[in-house]
C-alpha positions in Angstrom: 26.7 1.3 5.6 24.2 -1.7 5.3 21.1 -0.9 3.1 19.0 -2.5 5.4 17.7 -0.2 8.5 16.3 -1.8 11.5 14.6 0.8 14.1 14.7 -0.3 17.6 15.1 1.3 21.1 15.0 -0.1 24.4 12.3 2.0 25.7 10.1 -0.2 23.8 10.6 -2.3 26.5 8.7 -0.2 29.2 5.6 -0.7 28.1 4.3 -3.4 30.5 0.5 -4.8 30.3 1.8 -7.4 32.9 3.4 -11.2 33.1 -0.2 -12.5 32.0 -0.1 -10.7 28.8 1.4 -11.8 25.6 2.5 -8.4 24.1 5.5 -8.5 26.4 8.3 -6.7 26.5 10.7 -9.8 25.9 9.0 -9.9 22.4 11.4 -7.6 20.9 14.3 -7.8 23.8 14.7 -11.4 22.7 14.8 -10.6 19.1 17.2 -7.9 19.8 19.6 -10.2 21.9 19.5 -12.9 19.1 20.5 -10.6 16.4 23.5 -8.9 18.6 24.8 -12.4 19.7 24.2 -14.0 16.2 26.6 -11.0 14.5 23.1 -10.7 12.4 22.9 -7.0 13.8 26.5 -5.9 12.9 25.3 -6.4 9.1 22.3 -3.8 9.5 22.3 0.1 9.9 20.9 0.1 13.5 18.8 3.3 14.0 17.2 4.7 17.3 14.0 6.3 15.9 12.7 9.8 17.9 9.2 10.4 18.9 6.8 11.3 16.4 5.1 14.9 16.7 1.6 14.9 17.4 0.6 16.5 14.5 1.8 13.5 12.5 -0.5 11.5 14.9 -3.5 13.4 13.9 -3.1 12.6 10.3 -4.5 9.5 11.3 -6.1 9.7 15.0 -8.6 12.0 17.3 -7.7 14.7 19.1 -9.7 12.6 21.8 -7.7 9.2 21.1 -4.2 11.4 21.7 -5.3 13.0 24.3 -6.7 10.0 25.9 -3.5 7.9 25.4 -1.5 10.5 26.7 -3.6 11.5 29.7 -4.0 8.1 31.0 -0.5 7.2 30.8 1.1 10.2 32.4 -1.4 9.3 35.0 0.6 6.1 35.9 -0.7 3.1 36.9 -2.9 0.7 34.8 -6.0 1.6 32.7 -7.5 -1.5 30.7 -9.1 0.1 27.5 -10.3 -3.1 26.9 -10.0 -6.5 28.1 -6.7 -7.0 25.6 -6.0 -3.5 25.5 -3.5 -1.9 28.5 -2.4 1.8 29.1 0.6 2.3 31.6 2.9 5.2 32.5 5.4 4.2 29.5 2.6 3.6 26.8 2.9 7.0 25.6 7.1 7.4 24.8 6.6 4.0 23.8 3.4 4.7 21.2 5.1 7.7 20.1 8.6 6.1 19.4 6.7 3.3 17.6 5.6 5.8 14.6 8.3 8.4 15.0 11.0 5.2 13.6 8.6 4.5 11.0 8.1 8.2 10.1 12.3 8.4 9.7 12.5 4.9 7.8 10.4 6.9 5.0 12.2 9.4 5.1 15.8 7.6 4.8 14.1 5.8 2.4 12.9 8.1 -0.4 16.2 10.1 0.5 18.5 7.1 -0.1 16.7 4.4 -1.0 17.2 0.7 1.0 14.9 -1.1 3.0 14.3 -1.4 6.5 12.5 -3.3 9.4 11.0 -1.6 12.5 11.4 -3.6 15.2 8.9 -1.8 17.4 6.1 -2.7 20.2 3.1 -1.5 21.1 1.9 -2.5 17.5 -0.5 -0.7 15.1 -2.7 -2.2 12.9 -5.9 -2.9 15.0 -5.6 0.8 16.2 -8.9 3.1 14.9 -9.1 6.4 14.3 -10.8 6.8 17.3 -9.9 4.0 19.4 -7.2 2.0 21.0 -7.7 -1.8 20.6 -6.0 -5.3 20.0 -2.9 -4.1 22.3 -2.0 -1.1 19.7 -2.9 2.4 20.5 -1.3 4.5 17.2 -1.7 2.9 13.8 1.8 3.7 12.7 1.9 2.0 9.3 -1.1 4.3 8.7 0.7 6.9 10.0 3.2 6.3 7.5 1.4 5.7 4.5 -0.2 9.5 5.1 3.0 11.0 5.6 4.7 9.1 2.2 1.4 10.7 0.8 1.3 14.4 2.5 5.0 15.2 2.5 7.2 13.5 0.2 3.9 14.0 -2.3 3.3 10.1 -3.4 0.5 9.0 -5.4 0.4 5.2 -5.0 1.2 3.9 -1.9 0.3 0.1 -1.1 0.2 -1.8 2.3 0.7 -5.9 2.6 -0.9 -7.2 6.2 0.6 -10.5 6.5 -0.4 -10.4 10.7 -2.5 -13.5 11.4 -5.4 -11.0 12.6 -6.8 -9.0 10.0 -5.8 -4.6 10.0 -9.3 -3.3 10.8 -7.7 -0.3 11.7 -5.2 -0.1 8.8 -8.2 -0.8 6.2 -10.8 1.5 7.9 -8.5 4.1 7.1 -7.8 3.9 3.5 -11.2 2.0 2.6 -12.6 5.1 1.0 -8.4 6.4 -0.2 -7.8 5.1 -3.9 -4.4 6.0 -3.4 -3.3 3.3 -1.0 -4.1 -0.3 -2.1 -4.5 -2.6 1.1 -3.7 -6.7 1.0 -4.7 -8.4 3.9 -4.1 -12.4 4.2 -5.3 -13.5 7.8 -6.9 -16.1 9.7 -10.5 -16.5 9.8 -12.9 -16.5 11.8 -10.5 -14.7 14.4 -10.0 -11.6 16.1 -11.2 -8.5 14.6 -14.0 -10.3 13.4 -13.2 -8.1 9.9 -11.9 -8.8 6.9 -14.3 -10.8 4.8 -13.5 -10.9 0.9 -16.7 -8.9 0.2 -15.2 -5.9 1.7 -13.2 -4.5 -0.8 -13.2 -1.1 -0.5 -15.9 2.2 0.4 -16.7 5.1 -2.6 -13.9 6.0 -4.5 -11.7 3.4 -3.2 -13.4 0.3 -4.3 -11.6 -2.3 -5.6 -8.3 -1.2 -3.6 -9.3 -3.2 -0.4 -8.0 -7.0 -0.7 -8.8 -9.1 1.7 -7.9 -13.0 1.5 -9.6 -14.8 4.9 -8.4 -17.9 5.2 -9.5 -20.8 7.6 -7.2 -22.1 10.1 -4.3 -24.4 9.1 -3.3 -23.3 6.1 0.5 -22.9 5.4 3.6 -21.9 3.9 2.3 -23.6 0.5 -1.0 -21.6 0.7 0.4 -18.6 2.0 2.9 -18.1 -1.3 -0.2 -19.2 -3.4 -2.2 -16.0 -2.3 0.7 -13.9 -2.8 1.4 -15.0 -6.5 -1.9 -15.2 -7.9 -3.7 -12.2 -5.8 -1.1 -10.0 -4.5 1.5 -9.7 -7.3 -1.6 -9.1 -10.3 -2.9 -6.6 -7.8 0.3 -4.8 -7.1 1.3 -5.0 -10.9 -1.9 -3.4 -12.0 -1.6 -0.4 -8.9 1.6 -0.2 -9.7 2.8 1.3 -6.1 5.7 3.7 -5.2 6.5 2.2 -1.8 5.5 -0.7 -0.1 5.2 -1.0 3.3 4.0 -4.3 5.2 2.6 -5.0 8.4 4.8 -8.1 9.5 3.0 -10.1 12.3 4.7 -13.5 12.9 2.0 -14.4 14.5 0.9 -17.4 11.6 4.1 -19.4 12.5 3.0 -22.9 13.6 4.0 -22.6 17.0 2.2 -19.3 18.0 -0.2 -19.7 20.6 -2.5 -16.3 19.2 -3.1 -18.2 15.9 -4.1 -21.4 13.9 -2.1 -21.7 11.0 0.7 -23.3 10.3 3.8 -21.3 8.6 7.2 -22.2 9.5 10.1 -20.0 10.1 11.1 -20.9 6.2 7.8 -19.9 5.1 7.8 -16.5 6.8 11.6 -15.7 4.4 9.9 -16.6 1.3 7.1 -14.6 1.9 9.3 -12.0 2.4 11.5 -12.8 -0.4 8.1 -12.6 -2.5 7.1 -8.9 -1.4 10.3 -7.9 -1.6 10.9 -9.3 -4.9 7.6 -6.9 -5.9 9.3 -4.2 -4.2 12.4 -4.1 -6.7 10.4 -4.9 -9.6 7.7 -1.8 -8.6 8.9 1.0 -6.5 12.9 0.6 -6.9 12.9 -1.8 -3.4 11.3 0.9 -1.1 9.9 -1.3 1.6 9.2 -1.0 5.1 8.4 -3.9 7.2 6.9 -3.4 10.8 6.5 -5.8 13.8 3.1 -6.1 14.5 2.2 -9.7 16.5 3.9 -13.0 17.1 3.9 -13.7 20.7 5.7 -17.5 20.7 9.7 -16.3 21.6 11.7 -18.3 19.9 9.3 -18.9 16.6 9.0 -15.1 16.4 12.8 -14.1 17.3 13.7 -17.0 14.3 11.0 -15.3 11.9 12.3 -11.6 12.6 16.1 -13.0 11.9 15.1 -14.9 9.0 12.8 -11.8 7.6 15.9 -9.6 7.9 18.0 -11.8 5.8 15.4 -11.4 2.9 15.5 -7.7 3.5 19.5 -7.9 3.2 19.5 -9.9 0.2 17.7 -8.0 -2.0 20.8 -5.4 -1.7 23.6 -8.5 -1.4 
């Protein structure tokens, strides 16, 4: 069996804002195709995740949020929680799928080690405690991170936002938590509107909020300059158990949400960089999970070519 896990199901694919939207389902459908018709797949452990409870939810969400997403959806129809934001009648299964797979990646993980990828939609990382936003209703790398924390007892958990729009709703979570270190590299100014370099943390977790805005255009060059001379010191000195990463592809060059300009290239040696720190911190316990890229074929190419970093690190 492949060390590599990658999470998918195709109820991911009934969660439907509409043709006009770009979190669509084809995002991941295409990506799946590719990597079934490339023989890419037939080299991974392919895993169908089950829903997460939601009592794994609340470590990280309202009561009110929950019931709100679930509510609304079972409703049918379409809701706009915002004018990016879209609840329909498969929102739910499809929210709750999202964080259940990365709830069983940990857990496969600490039990047997490996890696995997979570090829999952609706995303995560804008998603407040208390609000659905930026097309994610459940944060589920936060969800995660609290459940490597709560249940398999961790003390050191870090989380790498590569997504060209900055995790407000990752970082509001853990701002005041010194057990989880945060990296964010993003565009900026862009959507959130957070993210600025002078937030670095709330209270006891000061200094574990790491935020690297940068202006549009930068690239593959840049990208692996942050990484070496901010991330790795600041990983080195936390010294994490697990990693897990927020992987938007939404920085590639020919995405139409973002200004920068990494190529397909860039986005393996970025992973080839964090999952380097992975086997040199935490014995290559790493979880990577989709959050944007909304160009098909530059996001499908950046998913394939992140995989083959996670499967080299076990080759």
């Amino acid at each position: 069996m492949s060390s590599t896990r990658l999470y998918y199901h195709p109820a991911f694919l009934n969660h439907e804002a509409g043709p006009w939207h770009p979190e669509r389902p084809d995002r991941v459908e295409h990506a799946w195709r590719h990597l079934q018709q490339t023989g890419l797949a037939e080299r991974l452990s392919i895993q169908q995740p089950s829903p997460a409870s939601p009592d794994s939810i609340r470590t990280t969400h309202s009561q009110r949020l929950i019931d709100d997403v679930q509510m609304t959806s079972q409703r049918g129809g379409q809701t706009m929680v915002d004018a990016d934001t879209v609840i329909m009648s498969a929102t739910w299964e499809a929210a709750l799928l999202a964080s259940g797979g990365v709830l069983q990646a940990t857990d496969a993980i600490m039990a047997d080690g490996g890696n995997a990828f979570c090829m999952h939609r609706p995303p995560g990382h804008h998603a407040e405690h208390d609000q659905a936003m930026g097309f994610c209703f459940f944060n589920h790398i936060a969800i995660a991170a609290h459940h490597l924390l709560s249940h398999h007892g961790l003390d050191r958990v870090a989380i790498v936002d590569w997504d060209v729009h900055h995790g407000n709703g990752t970082q509001h979570t853990f701002e005041e938590d010194p057990r989880v270190h945060f990296f964010s590299i993003h565009q900026s100014p862009h959507f959130p509107g957070t993210g600025a370099a002078a937030e670095t943390g709330v209270g006891e977790g000061l200094g574990r909020t790491q935020n690297v805005p940068l202006t549009p255009g930068h690239g593959d060059v840049d990208y692996m300059h942050v990484l070496r001379q901010r991330l790795r010191p600041a990983l080195e000195e936390f010294q994490p158990q697990f990693i897990l990463v927020s992987a938007g592809f939404d920085a590639h060059q020919a995405d139409p949400l973002g200004d920068m300009r990494v190529t397909t290239q860039g986005f393996r040696q970025i992973t080839d960089e964090v999952v380097a720190l992975a086997g040199q911190l935490c014995e290559g316990r790493f979880i990577s999970v989709l959050e944007g890229g909304y160009d098909l074929p530059s996001t499908t190419a950046s998913i394939a070519a992140h995989l083959e970093g996670l499967l080299a690190a076990h080759a």
